[in-house]
N, CA, C and O atoms as a MOPAC input file, in Angstrom:
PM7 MOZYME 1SCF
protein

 N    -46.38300 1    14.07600 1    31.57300 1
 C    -45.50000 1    13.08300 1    32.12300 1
 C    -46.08800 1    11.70000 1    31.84000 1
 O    -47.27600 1    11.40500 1    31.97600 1
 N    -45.22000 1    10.98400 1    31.47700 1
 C    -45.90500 1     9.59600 1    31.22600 1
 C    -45.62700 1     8.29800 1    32.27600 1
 O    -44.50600 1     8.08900 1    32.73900 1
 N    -46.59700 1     7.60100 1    32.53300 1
 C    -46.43800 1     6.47400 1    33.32200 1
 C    -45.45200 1     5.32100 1    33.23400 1
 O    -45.83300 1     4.44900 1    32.45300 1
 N    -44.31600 1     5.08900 1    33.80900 1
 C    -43.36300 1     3.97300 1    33.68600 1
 C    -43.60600 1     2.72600 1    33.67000 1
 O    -44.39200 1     2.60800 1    34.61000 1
 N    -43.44700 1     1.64000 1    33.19800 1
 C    -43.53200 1     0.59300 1    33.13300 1
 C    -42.70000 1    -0.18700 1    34.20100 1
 O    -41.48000 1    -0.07700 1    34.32300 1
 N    -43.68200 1    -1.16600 1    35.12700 1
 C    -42.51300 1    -1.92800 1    35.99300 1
 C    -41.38200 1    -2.27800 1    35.44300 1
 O    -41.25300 1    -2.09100 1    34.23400 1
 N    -40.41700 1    -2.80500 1    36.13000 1
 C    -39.24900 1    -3.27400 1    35.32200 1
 C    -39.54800 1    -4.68700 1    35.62000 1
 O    -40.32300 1    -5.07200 1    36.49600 1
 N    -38.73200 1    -5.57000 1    34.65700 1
 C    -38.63100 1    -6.79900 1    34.03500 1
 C    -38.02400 1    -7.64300 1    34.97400 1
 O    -36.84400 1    -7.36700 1    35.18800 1
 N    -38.54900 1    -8.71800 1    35.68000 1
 C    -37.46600 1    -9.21600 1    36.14800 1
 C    -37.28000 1   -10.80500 1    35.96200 1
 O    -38.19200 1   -11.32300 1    35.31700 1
 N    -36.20600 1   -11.72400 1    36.43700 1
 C    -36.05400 1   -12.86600 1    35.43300 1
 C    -37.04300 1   -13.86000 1    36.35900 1
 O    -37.19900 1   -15.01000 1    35.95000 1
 N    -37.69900 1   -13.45500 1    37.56900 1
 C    -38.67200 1   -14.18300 1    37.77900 1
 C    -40.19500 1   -13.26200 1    37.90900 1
 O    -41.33700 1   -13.39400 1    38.34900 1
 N    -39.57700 1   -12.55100 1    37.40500 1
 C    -41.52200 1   -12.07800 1    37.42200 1
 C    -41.88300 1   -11.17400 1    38.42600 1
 O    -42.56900 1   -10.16000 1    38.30200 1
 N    -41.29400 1   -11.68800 1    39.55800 1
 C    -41.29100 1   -10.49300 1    41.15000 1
 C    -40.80400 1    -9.09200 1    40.99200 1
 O    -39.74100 1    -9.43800 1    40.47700 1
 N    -40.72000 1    -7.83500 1    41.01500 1
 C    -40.72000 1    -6.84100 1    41.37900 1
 C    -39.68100 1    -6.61700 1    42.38800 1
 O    -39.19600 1    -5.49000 1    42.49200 1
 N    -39.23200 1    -7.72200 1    43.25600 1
 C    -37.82200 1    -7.19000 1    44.02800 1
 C    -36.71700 1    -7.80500 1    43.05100 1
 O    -36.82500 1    -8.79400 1    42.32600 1
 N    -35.71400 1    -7.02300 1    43.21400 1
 C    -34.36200 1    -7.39800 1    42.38400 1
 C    -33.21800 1    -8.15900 1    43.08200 1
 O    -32.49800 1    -7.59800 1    43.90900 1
 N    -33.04500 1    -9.63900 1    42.67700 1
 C    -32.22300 1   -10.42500 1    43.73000 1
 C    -30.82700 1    -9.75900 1    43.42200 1
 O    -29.92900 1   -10.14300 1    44.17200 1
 N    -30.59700 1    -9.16000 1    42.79900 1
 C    -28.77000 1    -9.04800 1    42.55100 1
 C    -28.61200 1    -8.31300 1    43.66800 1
 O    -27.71900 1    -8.67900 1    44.43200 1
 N    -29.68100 1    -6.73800 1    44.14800 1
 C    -29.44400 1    -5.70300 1    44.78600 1
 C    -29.38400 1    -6.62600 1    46.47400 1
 O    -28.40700 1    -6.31300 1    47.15500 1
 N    -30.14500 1    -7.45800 1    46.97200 1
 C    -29.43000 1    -8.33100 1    47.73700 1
 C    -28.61400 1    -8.25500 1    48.23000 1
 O    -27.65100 1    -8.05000 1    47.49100 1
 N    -28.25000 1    -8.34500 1    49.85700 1
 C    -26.53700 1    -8.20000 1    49.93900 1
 C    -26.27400 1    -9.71700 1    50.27700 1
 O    -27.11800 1   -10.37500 1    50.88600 1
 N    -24.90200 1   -10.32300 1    49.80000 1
 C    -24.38300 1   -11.24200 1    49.43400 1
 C    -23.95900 1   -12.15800 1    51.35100 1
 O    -23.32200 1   -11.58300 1    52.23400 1
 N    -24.39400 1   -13.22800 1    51.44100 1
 C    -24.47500 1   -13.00800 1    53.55000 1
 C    -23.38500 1   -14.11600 1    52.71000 1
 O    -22.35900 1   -13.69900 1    53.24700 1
 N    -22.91400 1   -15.16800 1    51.82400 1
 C    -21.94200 1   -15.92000 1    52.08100 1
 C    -20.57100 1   -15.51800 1    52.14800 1
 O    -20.18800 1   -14.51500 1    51.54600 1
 N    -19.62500 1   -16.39100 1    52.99400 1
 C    -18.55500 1   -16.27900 1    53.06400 1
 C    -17.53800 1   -16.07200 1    51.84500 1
 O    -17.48400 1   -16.68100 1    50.77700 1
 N    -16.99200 1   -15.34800 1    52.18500 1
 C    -15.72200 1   -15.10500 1    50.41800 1
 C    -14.76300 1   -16.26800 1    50.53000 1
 O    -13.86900 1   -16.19500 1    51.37300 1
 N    -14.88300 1   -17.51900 1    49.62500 1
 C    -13.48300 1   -18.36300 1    49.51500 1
 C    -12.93900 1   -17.99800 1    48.24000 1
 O    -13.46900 1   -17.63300 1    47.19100 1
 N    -11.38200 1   -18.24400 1    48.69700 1
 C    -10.39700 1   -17.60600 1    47.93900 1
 C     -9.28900 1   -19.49800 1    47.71000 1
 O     -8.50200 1   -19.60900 1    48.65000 1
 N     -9.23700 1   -20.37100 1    46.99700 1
 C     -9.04700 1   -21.48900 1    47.29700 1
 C     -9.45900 1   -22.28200 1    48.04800 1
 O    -10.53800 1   -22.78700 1    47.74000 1
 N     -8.93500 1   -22.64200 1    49.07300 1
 C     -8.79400 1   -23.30200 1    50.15700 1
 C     -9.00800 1   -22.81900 1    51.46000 1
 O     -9.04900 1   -23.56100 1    52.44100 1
 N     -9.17900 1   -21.30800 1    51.50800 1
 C     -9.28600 1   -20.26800 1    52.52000 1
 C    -10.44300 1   -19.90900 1    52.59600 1
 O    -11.09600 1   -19.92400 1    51.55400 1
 N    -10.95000 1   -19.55900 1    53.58300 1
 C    -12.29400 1   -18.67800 1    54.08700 1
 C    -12.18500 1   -17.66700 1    54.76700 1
 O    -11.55600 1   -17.69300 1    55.82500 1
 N    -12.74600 1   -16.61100 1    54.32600 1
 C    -12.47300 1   -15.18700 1    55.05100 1
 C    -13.30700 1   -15.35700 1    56.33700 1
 O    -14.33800 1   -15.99600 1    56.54700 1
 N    -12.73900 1   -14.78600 1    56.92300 1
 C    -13.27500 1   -14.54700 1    58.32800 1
 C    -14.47200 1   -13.07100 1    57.84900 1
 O    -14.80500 1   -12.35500 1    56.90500 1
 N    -14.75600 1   -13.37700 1    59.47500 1
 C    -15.43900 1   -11.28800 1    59.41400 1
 C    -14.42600 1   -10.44100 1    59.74100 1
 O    -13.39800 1   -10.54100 1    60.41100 1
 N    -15.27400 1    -9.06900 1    58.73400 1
 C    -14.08900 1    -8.16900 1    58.86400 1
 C    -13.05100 1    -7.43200 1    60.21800 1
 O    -13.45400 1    -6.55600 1    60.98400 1
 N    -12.19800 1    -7.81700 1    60.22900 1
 C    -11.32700 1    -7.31500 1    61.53700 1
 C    -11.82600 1    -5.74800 1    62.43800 1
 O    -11.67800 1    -4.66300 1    61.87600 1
 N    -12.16900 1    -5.80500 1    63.27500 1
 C    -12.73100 1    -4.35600 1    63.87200 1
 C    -11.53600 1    -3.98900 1    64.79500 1
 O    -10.97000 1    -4.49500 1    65.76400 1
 N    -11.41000 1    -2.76900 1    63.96900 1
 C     -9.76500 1    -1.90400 1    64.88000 1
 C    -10.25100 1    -1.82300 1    65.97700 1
 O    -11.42400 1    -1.77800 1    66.34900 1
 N     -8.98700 1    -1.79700 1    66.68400 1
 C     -9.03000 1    -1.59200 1    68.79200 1
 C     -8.51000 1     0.03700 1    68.45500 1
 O     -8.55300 1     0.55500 1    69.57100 1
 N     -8.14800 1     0.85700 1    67.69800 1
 C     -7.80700 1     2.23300 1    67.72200 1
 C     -9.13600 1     3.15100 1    67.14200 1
 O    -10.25800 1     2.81700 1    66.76200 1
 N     -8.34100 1     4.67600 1    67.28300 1
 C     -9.46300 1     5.84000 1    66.79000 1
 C     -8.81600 1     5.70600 1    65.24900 1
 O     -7.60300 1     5.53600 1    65.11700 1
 N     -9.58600 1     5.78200 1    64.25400 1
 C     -8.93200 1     6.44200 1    62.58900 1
 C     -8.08700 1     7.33900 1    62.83200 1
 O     -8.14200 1     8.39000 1    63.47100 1
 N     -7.12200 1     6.70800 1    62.13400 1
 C     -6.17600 1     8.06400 1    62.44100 1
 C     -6.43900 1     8.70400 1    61.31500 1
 O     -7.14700 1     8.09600 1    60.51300 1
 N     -6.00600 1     9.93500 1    60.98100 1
 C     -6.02300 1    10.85100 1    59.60100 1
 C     -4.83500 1    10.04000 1    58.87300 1
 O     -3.74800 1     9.60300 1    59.25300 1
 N     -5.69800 1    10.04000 1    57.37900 1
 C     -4.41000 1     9.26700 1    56.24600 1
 C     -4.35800 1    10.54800 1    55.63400 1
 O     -5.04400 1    11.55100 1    55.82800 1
 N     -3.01600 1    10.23000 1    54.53300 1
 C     -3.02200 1    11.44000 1    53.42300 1
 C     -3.22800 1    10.20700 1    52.32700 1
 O     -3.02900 1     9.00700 1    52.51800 1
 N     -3.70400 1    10.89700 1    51.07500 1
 C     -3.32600 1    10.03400 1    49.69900 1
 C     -1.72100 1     9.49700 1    49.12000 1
 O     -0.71400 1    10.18300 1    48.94700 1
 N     -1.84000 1     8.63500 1    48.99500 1
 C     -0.43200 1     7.90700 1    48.85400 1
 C     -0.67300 1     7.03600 1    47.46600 1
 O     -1.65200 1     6.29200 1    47.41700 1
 N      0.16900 1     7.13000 1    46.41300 1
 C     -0.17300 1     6.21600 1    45.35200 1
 C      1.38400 1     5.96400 1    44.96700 1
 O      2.32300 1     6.73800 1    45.15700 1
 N      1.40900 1     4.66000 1    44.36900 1
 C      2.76300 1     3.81100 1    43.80000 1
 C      2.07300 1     2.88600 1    42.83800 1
 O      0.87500 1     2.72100 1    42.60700 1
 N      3.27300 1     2.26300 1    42.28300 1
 C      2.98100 1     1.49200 1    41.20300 1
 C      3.65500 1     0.13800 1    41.84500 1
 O      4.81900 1     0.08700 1    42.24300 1
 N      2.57900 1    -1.11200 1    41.88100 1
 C      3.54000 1    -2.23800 1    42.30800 1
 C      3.32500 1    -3.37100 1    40.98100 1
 O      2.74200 1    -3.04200 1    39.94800 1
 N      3.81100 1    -4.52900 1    41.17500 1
 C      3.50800 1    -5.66400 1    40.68700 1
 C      2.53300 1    -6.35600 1    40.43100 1
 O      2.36900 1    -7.48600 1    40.88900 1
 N      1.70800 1    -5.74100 1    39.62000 1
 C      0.52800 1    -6.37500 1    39.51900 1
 C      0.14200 1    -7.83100 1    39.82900 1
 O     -0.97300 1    -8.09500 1    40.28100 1
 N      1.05500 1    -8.76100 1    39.59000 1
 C      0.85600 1   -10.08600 1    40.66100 1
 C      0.76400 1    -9.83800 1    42.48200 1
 O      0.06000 1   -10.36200 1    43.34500 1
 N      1.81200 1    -8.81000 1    42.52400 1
 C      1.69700 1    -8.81400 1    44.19100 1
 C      0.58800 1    -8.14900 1    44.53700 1
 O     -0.15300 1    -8.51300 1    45.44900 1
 N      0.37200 1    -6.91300 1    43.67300 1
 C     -1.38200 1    -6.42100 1    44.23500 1
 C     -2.78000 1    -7.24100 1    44.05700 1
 O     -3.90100 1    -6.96600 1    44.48600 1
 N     -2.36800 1    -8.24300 1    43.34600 1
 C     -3.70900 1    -9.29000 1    43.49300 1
 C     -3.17900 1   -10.25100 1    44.74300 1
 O     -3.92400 1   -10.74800 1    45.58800 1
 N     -1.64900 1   -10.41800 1    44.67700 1
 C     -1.45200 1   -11.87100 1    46.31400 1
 C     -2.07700 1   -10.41600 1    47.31400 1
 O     -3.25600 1   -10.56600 1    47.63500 1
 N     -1.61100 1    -9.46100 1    47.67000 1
 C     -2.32800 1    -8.03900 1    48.36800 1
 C     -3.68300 1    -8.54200 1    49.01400 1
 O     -4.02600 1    -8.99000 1    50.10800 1
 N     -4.39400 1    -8.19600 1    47.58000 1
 C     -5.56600 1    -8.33400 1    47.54100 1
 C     -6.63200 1    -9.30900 1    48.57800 1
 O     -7.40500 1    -9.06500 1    49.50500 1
 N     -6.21400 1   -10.43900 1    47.89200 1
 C     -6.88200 1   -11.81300 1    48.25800 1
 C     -6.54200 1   -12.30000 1    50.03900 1
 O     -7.22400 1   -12.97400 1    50.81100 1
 N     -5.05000 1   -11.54600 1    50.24400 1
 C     -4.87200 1   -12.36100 1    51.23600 1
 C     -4.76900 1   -11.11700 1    52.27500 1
 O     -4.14800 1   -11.03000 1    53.33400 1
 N     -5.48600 1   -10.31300 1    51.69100 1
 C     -6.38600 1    -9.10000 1    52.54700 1
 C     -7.78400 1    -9.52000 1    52.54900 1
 O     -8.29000 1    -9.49200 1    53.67100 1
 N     -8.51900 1    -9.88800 1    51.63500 1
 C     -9.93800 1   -10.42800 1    51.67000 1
 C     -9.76900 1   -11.77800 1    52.54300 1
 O    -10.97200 1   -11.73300 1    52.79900 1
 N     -9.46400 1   -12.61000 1    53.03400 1
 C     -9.10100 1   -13.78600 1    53.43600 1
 C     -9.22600 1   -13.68000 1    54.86100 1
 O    -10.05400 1   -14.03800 1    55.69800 1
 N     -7.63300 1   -12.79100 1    54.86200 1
 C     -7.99600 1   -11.82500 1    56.71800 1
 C     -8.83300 1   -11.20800 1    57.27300 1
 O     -9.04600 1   -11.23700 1    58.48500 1
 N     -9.80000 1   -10.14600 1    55.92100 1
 C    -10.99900 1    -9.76800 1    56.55900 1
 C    -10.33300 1    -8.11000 1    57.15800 1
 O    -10.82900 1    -7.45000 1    58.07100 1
 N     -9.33800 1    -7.81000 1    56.49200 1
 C     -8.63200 1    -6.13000 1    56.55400 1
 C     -8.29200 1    -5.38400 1    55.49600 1
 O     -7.69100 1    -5.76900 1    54.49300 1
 N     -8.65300 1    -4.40600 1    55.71700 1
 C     -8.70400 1    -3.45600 1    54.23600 1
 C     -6.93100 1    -3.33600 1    54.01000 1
 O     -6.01100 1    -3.23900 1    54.82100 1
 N     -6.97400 1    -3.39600 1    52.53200 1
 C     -5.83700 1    -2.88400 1    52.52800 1
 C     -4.87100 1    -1.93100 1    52.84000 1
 O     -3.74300 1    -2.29500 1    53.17200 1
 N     -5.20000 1    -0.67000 1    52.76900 1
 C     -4.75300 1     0.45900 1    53.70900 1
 C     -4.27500 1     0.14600 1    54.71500 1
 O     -3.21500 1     0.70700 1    54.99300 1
 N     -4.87900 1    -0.96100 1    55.78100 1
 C     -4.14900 1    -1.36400 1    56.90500 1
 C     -3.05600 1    -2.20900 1    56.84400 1
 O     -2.26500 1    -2.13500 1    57.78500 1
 N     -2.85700 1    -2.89200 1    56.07000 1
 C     -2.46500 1    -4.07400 1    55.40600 1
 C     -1.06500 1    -3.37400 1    54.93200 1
 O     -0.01600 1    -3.92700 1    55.26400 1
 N     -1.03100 1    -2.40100 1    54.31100 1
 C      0.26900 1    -1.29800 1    53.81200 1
 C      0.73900 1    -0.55500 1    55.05200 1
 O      1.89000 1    -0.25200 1    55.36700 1
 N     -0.85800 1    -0.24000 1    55.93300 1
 C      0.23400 1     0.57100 1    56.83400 1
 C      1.10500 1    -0.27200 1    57.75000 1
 O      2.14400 1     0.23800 1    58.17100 1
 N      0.75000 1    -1.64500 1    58.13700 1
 C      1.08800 1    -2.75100 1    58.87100 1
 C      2.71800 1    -2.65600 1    58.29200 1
 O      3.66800 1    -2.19400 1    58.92400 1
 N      2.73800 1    -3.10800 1    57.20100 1
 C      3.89000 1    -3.47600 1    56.61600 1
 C      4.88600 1    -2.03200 1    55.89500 1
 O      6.03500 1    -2.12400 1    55.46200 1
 N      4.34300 1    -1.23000 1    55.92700 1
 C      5.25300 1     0.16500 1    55.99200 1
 C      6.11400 1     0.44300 1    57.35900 1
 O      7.28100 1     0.83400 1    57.38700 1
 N      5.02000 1     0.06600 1    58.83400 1
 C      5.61300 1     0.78800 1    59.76200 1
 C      6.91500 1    -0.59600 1    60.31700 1
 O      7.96900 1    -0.46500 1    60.94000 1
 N      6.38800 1    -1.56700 1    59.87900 1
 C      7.62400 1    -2.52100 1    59.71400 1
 C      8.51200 1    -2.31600 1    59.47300 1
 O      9.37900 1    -2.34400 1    60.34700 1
 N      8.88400 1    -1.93700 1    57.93900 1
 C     10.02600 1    -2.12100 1    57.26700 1
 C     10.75000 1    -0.65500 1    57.57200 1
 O     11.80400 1    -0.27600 1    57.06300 1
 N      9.83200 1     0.16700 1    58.64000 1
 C     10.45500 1     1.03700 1    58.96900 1
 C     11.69700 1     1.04300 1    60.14700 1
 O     12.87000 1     1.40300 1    60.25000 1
 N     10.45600 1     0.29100 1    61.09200 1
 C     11.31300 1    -0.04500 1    62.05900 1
 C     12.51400 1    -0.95200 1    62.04400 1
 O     13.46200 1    -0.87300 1    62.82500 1
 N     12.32300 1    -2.09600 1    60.76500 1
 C     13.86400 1    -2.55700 1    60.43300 1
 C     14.73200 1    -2.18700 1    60.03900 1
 O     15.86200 1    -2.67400 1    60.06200 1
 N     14.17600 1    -0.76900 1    59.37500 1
 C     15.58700 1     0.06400 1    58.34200 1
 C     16.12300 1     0.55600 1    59.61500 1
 O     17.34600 1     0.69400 1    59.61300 1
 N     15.43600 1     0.89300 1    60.83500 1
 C     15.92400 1     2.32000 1    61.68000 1
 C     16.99200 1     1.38400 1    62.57900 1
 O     18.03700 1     1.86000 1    63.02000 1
 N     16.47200 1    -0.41100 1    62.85200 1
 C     17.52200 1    -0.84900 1    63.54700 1
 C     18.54400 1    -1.25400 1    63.00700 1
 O     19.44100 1    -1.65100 1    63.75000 1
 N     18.71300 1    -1.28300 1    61.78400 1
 C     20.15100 1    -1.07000 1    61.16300 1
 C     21.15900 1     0.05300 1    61.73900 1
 O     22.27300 1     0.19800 1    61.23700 1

């Protein structure tokens, strides 16, 4: 077995700054994400669900899910159980 060589790093130190976790705030323009939203419920059980949207709207999705500081999943289920309840009061 042969002996490894430290690895290289761009200052010379032995710890690796990338592996680091990142403590600043995410801005997205003009916006600053908050911290991430902590549910008042238990997880409920999901199933897998996949669609195809607008790739512009899954990046507005995106960002203005990172912004709020809520995963998307919630973010769909928010606005699923909506447009449910508006179809049903028709």
């Amino acid at each position: 077995m042969t002996n490894r060589r430290p690895r290289k790093t761009p200052s010379g130190s032995s710890a690796n700054p990338a592996l680091a976790p990142n403590r600043e705030r995410l801005k997205v323009g003009d916006a600053v994400a908050g911290p991430p939203a902590q549910s008042s419920r238990a997880p409920a059980k999901r199933v897998p669900f996949g669609s195809y949207i607008d790739p512009e709207l899954h990046k507005e999705l995106r960002v203005m899910c990172a912004v709020e500081g809520i995963e998307i999943r919630d973010a769909l289920d928010q606005a699923l159980r909506q447009w449910i309840t508006n179809h049903n009061a028709l």
